[in-house]
C-alpha positions in Angstrom: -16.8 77.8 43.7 -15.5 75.3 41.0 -17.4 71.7 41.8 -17.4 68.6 40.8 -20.6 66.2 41.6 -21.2 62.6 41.2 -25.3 62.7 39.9 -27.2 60.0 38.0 -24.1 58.3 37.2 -22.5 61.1 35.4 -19.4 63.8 36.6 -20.2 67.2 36.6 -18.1 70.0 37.2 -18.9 73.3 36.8 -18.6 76.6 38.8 -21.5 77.9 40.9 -21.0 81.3 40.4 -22.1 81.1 37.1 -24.7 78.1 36.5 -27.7 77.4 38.3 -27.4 73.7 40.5 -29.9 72.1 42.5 -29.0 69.3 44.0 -32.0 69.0 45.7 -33.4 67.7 42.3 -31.2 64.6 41.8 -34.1 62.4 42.2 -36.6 63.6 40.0 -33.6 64.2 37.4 -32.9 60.2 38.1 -36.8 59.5 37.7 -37.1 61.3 34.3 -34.3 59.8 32.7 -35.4 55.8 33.9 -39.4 56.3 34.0 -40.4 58.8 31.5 -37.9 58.5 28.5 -37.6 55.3 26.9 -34.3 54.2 26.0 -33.4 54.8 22.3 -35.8 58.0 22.4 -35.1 61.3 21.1 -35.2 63.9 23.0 -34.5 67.8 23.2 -33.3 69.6 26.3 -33.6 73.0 25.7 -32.6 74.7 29.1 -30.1 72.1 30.1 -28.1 73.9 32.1 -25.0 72.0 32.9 -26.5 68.5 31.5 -28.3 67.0 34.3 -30.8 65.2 32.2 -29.1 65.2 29.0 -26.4 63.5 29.8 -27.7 60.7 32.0 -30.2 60.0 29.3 -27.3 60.1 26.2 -25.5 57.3 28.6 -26.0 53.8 27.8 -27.8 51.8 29.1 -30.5 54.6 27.9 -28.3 55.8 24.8 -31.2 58.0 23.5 -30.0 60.9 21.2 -29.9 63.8 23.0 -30.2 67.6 21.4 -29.5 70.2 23.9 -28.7 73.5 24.3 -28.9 77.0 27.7 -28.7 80.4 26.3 -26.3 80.8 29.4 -22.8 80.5 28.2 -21.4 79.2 30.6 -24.1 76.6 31.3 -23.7 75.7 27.6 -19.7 75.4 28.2 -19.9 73.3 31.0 -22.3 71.0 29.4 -19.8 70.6 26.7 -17.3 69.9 28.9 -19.2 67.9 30.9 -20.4 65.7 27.8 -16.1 65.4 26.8 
């Protein structure tokens, strides 16, 4: 159940059993991070899961600052990983 997915121009990995995934959602991840938040922007990600938005939206071109956080652990320890 360990995974590792190409999404939004990031690499995730992460294990199923224990995070929630969607990949079903890749487009309207990919819309929010190049439509709705302008590059440079600040932005908080409070139940980021594994990073889908986060991270895309920390990555230049967009570079925005990005504060986020999951009260799942290991959501919140993929993310890190993720963001390594």
């Amino acid at each position: 159940t360990n995974v590792t997915v190409r999404h939004t121009g990031a690499v995730f990995r992460f294990d199923f059993r224990t995070v929630y995934w969607n990949s079903k959602l890749q487009h309207e991840h990919e819309r929010v991070v190049t439509r709705v938040i302008p590059p440079g922007a600040v932005v908080a990600d409070m139940f980021c899961g594994v990073g889908p938005f986060a991270i895309p939206a920390a990555m230049p071109p967009r570079s925005c600052r990005v504060h986020a956080n999951d009260l799942n652990p290991a959501s919140h320890a993929a993310l890190v990983a993720n963001v390594a």
